[in-house]
C-alpha positions in Angstrom: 17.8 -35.4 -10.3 14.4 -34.3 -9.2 13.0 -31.5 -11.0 9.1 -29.9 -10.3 7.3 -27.3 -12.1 5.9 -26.7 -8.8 9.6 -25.8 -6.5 10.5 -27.2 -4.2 11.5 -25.0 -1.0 14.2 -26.1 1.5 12.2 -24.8 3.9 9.6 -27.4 3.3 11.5 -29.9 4.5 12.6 -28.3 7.4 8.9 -27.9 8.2 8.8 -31.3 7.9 11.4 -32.6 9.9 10.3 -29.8 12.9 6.4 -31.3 12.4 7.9 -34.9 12.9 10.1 -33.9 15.6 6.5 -32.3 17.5 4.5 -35.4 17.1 4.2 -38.2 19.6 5.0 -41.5 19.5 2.4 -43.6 18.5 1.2 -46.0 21.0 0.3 -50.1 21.1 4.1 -50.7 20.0 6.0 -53.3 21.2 9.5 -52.3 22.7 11.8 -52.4 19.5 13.6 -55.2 19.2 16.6 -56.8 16.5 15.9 -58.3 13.8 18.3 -61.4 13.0 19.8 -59.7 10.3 20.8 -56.7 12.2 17.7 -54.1 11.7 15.8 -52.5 14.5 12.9 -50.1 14.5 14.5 -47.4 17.6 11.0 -45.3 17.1 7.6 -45.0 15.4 6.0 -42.1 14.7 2.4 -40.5 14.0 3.3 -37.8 11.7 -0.3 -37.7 9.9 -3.4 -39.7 9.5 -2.8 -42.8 8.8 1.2 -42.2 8.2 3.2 -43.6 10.5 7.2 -43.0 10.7 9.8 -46.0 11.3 13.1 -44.6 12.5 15.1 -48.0 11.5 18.9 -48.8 12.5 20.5 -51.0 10.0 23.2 -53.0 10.0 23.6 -53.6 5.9 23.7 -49.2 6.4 26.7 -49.6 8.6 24.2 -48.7 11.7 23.1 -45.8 10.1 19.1 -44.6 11.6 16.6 -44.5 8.5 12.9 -43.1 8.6 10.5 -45.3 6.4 7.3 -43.7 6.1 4.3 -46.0 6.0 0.9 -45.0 4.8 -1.5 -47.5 6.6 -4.9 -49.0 5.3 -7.7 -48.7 7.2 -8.3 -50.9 10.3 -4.5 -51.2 10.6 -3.2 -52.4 13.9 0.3 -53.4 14.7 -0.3 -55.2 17.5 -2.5 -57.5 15.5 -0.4 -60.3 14.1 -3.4 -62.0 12.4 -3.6 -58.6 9.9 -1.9 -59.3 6.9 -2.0 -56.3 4.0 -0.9 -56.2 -0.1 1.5 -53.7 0.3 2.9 -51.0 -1.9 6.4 -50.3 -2.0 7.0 -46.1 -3.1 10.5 -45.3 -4.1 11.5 -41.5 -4.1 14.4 -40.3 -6.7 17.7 -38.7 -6.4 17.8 -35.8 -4.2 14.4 -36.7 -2.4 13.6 -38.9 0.7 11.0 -40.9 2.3 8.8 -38.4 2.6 8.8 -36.9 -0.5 5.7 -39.0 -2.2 3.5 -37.9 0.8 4.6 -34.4 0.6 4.9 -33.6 -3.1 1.4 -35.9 -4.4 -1.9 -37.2 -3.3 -1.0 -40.0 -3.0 -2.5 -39.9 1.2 -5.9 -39.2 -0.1 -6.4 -42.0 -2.8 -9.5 -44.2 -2.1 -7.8 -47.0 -3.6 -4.8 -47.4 -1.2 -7.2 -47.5 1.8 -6.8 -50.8 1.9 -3.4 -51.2 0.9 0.0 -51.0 3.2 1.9 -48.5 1.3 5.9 -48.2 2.0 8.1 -45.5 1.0 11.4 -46.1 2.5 14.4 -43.7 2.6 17.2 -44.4 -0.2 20.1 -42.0 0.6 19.5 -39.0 -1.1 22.0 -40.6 -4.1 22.1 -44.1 -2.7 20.8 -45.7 -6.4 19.0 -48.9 -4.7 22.0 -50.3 -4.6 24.6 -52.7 -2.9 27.6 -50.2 -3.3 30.8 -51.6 -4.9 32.8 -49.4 -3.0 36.4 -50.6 -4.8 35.3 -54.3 -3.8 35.1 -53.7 0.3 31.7 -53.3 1.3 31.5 -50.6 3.7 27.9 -50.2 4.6 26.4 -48.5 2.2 23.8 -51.3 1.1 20.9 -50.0 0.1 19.5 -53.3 -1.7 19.8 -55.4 1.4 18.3 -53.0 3.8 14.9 -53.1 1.6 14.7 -56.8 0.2 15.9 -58.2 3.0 16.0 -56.2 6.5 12.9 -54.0 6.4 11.1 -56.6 4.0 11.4 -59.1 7.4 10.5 -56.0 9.3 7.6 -55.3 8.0 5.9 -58.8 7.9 6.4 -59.4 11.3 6.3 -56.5 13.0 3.5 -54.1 10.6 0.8 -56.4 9.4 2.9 -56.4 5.6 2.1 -59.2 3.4 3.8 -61.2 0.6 1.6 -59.7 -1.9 4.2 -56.6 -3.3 4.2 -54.2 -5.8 6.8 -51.6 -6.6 6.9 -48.5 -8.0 9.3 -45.4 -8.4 10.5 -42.1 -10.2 13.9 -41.5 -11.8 16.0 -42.7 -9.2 13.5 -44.9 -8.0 11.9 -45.7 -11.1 15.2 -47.3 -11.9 15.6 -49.2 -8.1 11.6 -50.3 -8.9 12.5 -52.4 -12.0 16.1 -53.3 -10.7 14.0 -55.1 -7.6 11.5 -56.8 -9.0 14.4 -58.0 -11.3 16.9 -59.3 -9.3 14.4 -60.6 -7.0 12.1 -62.8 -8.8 9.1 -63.1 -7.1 9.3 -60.6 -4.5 6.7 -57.9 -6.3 4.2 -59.3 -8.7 4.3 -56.1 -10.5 6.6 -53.1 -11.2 6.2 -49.1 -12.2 8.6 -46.9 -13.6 7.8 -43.0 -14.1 10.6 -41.3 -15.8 13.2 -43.8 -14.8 16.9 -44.6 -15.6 16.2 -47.7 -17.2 19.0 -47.9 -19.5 22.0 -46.7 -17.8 24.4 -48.1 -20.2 22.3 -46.7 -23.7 24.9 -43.9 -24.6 27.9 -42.1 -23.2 25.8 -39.1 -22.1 23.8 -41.6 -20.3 27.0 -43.0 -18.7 28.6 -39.7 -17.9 25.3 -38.4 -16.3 24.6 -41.3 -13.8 28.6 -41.1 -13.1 27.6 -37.4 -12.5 25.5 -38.3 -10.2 27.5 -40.8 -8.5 30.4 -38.0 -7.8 27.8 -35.6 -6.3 29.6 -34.1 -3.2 33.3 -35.2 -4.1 32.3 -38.8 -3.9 34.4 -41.3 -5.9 32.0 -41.9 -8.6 32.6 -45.5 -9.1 32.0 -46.6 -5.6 28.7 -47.7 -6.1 28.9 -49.6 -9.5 33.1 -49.3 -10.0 34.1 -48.3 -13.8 31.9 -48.9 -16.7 34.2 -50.5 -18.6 36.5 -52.6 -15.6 33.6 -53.4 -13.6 30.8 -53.7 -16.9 29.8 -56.6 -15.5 28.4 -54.8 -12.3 26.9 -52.3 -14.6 24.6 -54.7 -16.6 23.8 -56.1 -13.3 22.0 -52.7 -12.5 20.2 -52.1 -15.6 17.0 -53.4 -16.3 17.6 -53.3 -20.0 20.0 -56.5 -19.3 17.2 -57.7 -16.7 14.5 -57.5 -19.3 14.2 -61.3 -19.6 13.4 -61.4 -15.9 10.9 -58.5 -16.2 9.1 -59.7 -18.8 7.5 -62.2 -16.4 5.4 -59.5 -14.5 3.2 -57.0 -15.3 5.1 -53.8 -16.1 4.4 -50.0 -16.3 7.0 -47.7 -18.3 6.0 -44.2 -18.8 7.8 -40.8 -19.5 7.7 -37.4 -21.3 10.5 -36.5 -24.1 11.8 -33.5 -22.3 9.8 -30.8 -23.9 7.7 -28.0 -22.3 4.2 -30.3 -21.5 1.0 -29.3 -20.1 2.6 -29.1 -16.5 5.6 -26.5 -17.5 6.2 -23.0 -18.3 6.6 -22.7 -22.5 10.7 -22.8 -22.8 11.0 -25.6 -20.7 13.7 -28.2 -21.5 14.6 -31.0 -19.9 17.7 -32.9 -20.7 17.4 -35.6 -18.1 14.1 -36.2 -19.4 14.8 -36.5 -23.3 17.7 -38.8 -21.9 15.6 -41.3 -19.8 12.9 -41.0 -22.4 14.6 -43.0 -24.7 16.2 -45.0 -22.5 12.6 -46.0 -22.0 12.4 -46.4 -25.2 14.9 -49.0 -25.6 14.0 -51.4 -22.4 10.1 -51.3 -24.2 11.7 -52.6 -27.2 14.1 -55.0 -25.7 10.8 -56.3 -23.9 8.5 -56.8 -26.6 11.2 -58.6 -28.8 11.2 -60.9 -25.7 8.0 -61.7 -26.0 6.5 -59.2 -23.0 3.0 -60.1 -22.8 2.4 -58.0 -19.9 3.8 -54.0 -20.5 2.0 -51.0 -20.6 3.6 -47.7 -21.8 2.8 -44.4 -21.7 5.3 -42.4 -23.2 3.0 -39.3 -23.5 5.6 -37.1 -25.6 6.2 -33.4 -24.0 6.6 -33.4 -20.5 9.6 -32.8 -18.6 11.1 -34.1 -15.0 8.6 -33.6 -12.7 6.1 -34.5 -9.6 3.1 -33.3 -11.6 3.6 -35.5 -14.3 5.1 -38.4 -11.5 1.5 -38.0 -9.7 -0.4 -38.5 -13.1 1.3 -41.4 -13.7 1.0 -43.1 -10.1 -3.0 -42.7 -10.8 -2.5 -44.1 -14.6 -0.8 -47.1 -13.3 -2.8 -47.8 -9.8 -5.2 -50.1 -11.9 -2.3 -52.3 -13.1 -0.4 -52.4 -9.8 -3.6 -53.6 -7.5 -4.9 -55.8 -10.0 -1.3 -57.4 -8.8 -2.5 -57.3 -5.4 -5.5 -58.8 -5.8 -6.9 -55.6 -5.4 
């Protein structure tokens, strides 16, 4: 789903998987040890300054390893249990990873975060922050307890994580951002959404590009939400649009461009995705605001199309809102 102005070379994420591999293990960690609910850190890594990797098996994955990357604050030490940080949760979109906020934006050398634990946890590179349906069996591809419950626990006791959350995302993630703080009231005090899937359900096209998507690689497309129309019920259950009563108790950040060639992009850009999830956006800041949403900022800033540059812009544009959360 991701598109950059800027591309995006395969290469670079070999590079980055050969840097990680070079690294060493960071030291002052505690042999790794299970969580009740089944998680385990199995390594930690110093890939950067002040970014540490967590290579996490998981039992709501099916035992599946993860890497969550974690961009630390300063004076961070996780052999210090008395340390207790705001933290930031970063979700990457489709077709991206855990490392893709550190890679593709500044987001490493903003002031602001210094003193702020910032999480950016691996989602499946089509995972949809989601509990998959998977035809009503289960089979270990829950994405939605291995954040809000497995690493969440994780974190607190292990890496100096508060209770004091925000979230934030892009597409993909923008989507999984809202859909968290949704469905688990209380657990971020605010929420950011650039260029997300907000409103899954809006139109057909909408429909029939998610269950895109959702069939990428032969997959059966409705193992992770079933049908649309058998299995609605699971549908409106992942869109925030139908959540928008629960969102409208926390501060929330919607932003996106309508698909047009913007200041980022060359002059015949188009993006469909983008003109798609625009006014998906559209219709979850209307839904809001008849609610009675005290609390949402927009910034639907008309051309612009799917892409990091514009994704970066908007992190910055919506730092004030999410740390004021914090307590920041």
């Amino acid at each position: 789903m991701l598109r950059r102005a800027r591309s995006l070379p395969i290469s670079l994420l070999a590079v980055g998987l050969l840097v990680i591999g070079l690294v060493a293990v960071a030291p002052g960690r505690p042999p790794a040890q299970a969580h009740p609910l089944g998680a385990e850190v199995v390594a930690t890594t110093q890939v950067a300054d002040r970014q540490v990797d967590l290579t996490v098996r998981s039992q709501a994955l099916g035992g599946q390893e993860v890497n969550v990357r974690l961009l630390t604050p300063d004076g961070w030490d996780p052999g210090d249990r008395s340390q207790h940080w705001p933290t930031l949760w970063l979700l990457h979109g489709c077709c991206g990873d855990y490392s893709s906020w550190t890679e593709l934006t500044d987001v490493a050398e903003v002031p602001e975060l210094r003193d702020v634990l910032v999480v950016m946890p691996e989602a499946g590179w089509n995972g949809w922050y989601s509990d998959w349906w998977n035809q009503g069996e289960g089979t270990g591809d829950d994405w939605e307890t291995f954040h809000t419950d497995e690493l969440r626990h994780l974190l607190e006791h292990d890496y100096g994580a508060s209770a004091h959350r925000a979230v934030a995302g892009l597409s993909m993630g923008g989507q999984g951002a809202l859909l968290y703080a949704a469905r688990h009231p209380g657990m971020f005090a605010a929420a950011a959404s650039y260029s997300g899937s907000v409103h899954p359900l809006d139109t057909q096209e909408s429909i029939d590009r998610l269950m895109g998507f959702f069939a990428h690689d032969g997959n059966d497309p409705t193992n992770v939400w079933g049908d649309p129309v058998a299995q609605r019920e699971i549908w409106e259950a992942h869109d925030p649009y139908y959540l928008a009563q629960r969102l409208k108790r926390i501060p929330v950040y919607l932003s996106s461009g309508n698909g047009h060639a913007g200041p980022f992009d060359p002059p015949d850009a188009y993006s469909a995705l983008e003109a798609d999830f625009y006014h998906q956006n559209l219709a979850l800041a209307q839904q809001m605001q008849e609610l009675g949403a005290t609390q949402l900022e927009t910034s639907f800033y008309g051309p612009g199309t799917h892409g990091w540059d514009y994704w970066e812009r908007e992190l910055h544009a919506s730092l004030p809102m999410l740390l004021t959360a914090l307590g920041q």
